[in-house]
Backbone as CSV, one residue per row, in Angstrom:
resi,resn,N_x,N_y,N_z,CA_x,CA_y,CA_z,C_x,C_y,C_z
1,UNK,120.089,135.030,67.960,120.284,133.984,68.944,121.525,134.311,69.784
2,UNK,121.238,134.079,71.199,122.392,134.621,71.848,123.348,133.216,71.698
3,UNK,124.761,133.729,72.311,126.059,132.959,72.163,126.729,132.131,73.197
4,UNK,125.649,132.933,74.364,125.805,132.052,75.709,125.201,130.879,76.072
5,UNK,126.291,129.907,76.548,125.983,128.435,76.946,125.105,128.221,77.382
6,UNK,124.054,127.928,76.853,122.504,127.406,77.971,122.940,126.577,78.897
7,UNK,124.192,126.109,78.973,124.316,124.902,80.556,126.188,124.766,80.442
8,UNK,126.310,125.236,81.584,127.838,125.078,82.050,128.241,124.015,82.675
9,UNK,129.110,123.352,82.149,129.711,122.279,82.943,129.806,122.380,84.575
10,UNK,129.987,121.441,85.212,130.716,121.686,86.962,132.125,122.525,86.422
11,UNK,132.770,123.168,87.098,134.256,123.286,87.559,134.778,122.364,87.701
12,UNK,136.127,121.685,87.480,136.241,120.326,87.848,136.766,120.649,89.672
13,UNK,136.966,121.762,89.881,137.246,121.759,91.680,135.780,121.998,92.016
14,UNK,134.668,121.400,91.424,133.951,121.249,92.503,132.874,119.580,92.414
15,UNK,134.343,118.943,92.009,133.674,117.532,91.909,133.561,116.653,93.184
16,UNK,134.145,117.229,94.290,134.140,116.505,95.504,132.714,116.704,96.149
17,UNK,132.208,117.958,95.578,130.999,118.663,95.995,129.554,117.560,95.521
18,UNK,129.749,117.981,93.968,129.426,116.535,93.349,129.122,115.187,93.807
19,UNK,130.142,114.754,94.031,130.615,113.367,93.941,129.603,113.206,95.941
20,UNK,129.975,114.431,96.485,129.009,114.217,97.917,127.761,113.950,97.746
21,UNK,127.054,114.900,96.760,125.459,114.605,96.318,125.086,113.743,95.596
22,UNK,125.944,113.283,94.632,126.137,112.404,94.339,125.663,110.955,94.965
23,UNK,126.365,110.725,96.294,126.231,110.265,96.714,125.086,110.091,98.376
24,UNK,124.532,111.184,98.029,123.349,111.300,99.175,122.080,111.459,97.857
25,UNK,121.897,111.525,96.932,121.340,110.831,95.775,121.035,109.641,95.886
26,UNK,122.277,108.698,96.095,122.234,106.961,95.462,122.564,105.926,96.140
27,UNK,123.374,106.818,97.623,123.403,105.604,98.471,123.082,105.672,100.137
28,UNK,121.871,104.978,100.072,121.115,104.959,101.476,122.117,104.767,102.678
29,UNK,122.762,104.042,102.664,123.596,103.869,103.480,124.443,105.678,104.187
30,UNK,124.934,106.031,102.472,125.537,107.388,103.298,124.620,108.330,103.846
31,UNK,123.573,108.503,103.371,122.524,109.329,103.481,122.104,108.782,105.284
32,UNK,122.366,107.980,105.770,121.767,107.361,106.930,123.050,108.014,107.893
33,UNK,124.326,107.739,107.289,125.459,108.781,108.115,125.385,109.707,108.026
34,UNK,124.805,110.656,107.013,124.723,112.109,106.687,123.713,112.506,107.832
35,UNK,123.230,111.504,107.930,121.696,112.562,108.586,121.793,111.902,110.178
36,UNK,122.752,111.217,110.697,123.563,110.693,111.748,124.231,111.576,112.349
37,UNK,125.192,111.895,111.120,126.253,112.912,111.478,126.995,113.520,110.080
38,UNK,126.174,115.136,109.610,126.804,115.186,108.460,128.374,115.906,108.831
39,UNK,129.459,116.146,109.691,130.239,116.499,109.605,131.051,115.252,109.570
40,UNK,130.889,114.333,110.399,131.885,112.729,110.031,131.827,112.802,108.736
41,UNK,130.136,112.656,108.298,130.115,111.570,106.932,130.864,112.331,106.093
42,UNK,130.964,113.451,105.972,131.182,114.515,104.951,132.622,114.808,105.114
43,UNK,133.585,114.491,106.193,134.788,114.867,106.865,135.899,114.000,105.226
44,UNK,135.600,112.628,105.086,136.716,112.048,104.172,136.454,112.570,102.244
45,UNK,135.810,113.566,102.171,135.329,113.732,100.935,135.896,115.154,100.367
46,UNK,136.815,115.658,100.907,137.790,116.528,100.121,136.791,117.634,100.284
47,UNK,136.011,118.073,101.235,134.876,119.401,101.224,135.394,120.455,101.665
48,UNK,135.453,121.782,101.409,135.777,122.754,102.159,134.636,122.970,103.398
49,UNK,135.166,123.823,104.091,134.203,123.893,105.330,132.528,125.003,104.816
50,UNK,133.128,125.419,103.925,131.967,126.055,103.611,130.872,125.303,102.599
51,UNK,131.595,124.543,102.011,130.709,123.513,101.143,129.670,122.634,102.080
52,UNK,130.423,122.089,103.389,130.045,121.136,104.120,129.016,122.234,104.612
53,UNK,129.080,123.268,105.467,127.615,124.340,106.183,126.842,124.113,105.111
54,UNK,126.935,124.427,103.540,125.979,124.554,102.731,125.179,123.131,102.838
55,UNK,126.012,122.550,102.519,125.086,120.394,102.208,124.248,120.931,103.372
56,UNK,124.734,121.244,104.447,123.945,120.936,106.246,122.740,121.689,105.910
57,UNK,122.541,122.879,105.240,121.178,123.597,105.428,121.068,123.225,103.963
58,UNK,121.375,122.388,102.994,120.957,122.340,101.631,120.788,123.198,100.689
59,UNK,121.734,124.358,100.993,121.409,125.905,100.469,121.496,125.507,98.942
60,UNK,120.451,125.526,97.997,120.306,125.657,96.699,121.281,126.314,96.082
61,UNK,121.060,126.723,96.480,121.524,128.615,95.423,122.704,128.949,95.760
62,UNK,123.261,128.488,97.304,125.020,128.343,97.507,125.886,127.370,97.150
63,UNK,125.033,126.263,96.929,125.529,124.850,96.087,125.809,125.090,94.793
64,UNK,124.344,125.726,94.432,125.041,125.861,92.959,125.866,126.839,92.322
65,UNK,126.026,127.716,93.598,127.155,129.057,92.798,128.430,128.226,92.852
66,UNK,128.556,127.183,93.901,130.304,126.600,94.222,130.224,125.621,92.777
67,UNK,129.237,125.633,91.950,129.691,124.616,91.156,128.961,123.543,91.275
68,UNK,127.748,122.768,91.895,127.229,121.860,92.060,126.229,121.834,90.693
69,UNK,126.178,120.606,90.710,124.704,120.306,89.271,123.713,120.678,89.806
70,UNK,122.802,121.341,89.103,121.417,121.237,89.886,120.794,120.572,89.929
71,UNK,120.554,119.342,89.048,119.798,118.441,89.546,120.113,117.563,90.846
72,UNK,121.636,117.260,90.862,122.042,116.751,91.805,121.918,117.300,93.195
73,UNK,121.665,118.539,93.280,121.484,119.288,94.658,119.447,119.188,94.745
74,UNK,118.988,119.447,93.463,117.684,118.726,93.515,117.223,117.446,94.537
75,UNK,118.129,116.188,93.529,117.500,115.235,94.395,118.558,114.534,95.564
76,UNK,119.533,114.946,95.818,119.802,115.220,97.247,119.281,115.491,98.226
77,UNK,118.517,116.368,98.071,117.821,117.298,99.188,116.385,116.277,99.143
78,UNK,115.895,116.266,97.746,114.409,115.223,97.526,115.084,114.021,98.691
79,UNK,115.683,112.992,98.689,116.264,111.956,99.311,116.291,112.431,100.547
80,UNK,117.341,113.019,100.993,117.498,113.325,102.470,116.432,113.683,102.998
81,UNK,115.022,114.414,102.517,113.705,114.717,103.255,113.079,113.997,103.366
82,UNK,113.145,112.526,102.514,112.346,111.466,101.861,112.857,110.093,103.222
83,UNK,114.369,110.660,103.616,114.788,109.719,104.497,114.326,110.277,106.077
84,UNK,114.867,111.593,106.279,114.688,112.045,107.528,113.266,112.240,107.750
85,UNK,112.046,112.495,106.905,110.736,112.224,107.435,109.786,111.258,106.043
86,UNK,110.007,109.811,106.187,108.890,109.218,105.749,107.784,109.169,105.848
87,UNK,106.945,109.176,104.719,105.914,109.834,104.763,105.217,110.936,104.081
88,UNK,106.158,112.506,104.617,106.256,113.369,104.148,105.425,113.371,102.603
89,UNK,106.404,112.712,101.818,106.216,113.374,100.334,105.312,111.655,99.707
90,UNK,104.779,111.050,100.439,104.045,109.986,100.296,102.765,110.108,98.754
91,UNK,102.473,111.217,99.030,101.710,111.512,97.313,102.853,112.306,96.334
92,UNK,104.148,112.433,96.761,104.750,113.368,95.849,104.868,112.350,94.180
Protein backbone atom coordinates (compact mmCIF):
# COMPACT_ATOMS: atom_id res chain seq x y z
CA UNK A 1 0.00 0.00 0.00
CA UNK A 2 1.41 3.21 -1.00
CA UNK A 3 2.16 6.09 1.73
CA UNK A 4 0.88 8.90 -0.26
CA UNK A 5 -2.07 11.06 0.86
CA UNK A 6 -5.03 10.13 -1.27
CA UNK A 7 -6.29 13.91 -0.65
CA UNK A 8 -4.28 17.02 0.30
CA UNK A 9 -5.54 19.65 2.20
CA UNK A 10 -5.89 23.45 0.47
CA UNK A 11 -2.61 25.45 1.30
CA UNK A 12 -3.88 27.74 3.74
CA UNK A 13 -2.58 30.76 1.11
CA UNK A 14 -4.99 29.63 -1.05
CA UNK A 15 -8.08 30.18 1.04
CA UNK A 16 -9.05 33.48 -0.50
CA UNK A 17 -9.19 31.35 -3.70
CA UNK A 18 -11.52 29.12 -1.82
CA UNK A 19 -13.45 31.24 0.07
CA UNK A 20 -14.15 33.04 -3.85
CA UNK A 21 -15.72 29.65 -5.04
CA UNK A 22 -16.87 29.24 -2.26
CA UNK A 23 -18.81 31.75 -2.67
CA UNK A 24 -19.93 31.61 -6.43
CA UNK A 25 -21.09 28.03 -5.14
CA UNK A 26 -23.65 29.52 -2.48
CA UNK A 27 -24.41 32.89 -3.08
CA UNK A 28 -26.60 34.03 -6.01
CA UNK A 29 -26.26 37.31 -5.34
CA UNK A 30 -22.28 37.20 -5.89
CA UNK A 31 -22.48 34.99 -8.70
CA UNK A 32 -24.90 37.76 -10.38
CA UNK A 33 -21.75 40.35 -9.76
CA UNK A 34 -19.33 37.81 -10.92
CA UNK A 35 -20.94 37.35 -14.11
CA UNK A 36 -21.72 41.39 -14.16
CA UNK A 37 -18.34 42.06 -13.56
CA UNK A 38 -15.84 39.39 -12.43
CA UNK A 39 -12.92 41.84 -11.87
CA UNK A 40 -15.05 44.29 -9.31
CA UNK A 41 -16.66 41.29 -7.73
CA UNK A 42 -13.44 39.50 -7.32
CA UNK A 43 -11.28 42.92 -6.67
CA UNK A 44 -12.13 42.89 -2.41
CA UNK A 45 -11.21 39.12 -1.95
CA UNK A 46 -7.43 39.06 -1.42
CA UNK A 47 -6.93 37.31 -5.25
CA UNK A 48 -3.81 37.49 -7.03
CA UNK A 49 -4.17 38.61 -10.55
CA UNK A 50 -3.53 35.35 -11.81
CA UNK A 51 -6.03 33.55 -9.65
CA UNK A 52 -8.67 36.15 -10.76
CA UNK A 53 -7.73 35.30 -15.10
CA UNK A 54 -8.12 31.68 -13.90
CA UNK A 55 -11.93 32.07 -11.98
CA UNK A 56 -12.62 34.28 -15.52
CA UNK A 57 -11.99 31.23 -17.91
CA UNK A 58 -12.70 28.63 -14.95
CA UNK A 59 -9.43 26.91 -15.73
CA UNK A 60 -9.84 23.51 -13.79
CA UNK A 61 -6.61 22.33 -13.75
CA UNK A 62 -5.03 26.01 -12.97
CA UNK A 63 -7.39 26.33 -10.00
CA UNK A 64 -6.50 23.37 -8.76
CA UNK A 65 -2.68 23.48 -9.06
CA UNK A 66 -2.99 27.14 -6.94
CA UNK A 67 -4.60 25.10 -4.31
CA UNK A 68 -8.36 25.21 -4.92
CA UNK A 69 -10.76 22.13 -3.77
CA UNK A 70 -11.99 20.40 -6.52
CA UNK A 71 -15.14 20.08 -5.81
CA UNK A 72 -15.46 23.61 -5.14
CA UNK A 73 -14.06 24.64 -8.59
CA UNK A 74 -16.59 21.75 -9.74
CA UNK A 75 -19.61 23.40 -8.66
CA UNK A 76 -18.61 26.88 -9.18
CA UNK A 77 -18.31 26.55 -12.62
CA UNK A 78 -21.77 23.97 -12.45
CA UNK A 79 -23.53 27.40 -10.90
CA UNK A 80 -22.07 30.07 -12.93
CA UNK A 81 -23.24 28.03 -16.31
CA UNK A 82 -26.49 27.21 -14.55
CA UNK A 83 -26.78 31.15 -13.98
CA UNK A 84 -25.30 32.65 -17.17
CA UNK A 85 -27.45 30.24 -19.46
CA UNK A 86 -30.75 28.83 -17.91
CA UNK A 87 -31.87 26.17 -19.28
CA UNK A 88 -28.75 24.81 -20.47
CA UNK A 89 -28.34 21.91 -18.02
CA UNK A 90 -32.33 21.68 -17.53
CA UNK A 91 -32.12 17.60 -17.70
CA UNK A 92 -28.69 17.69 -15.95
Amino acid sequence: MSQAAHYCFPPSEAYPLNRCLYALKSDPAFIERFLADPVAATAPMGLTEGERADLRRMDRDALVARGAHPYLVFMAGLRLKMAAEPGALEYF
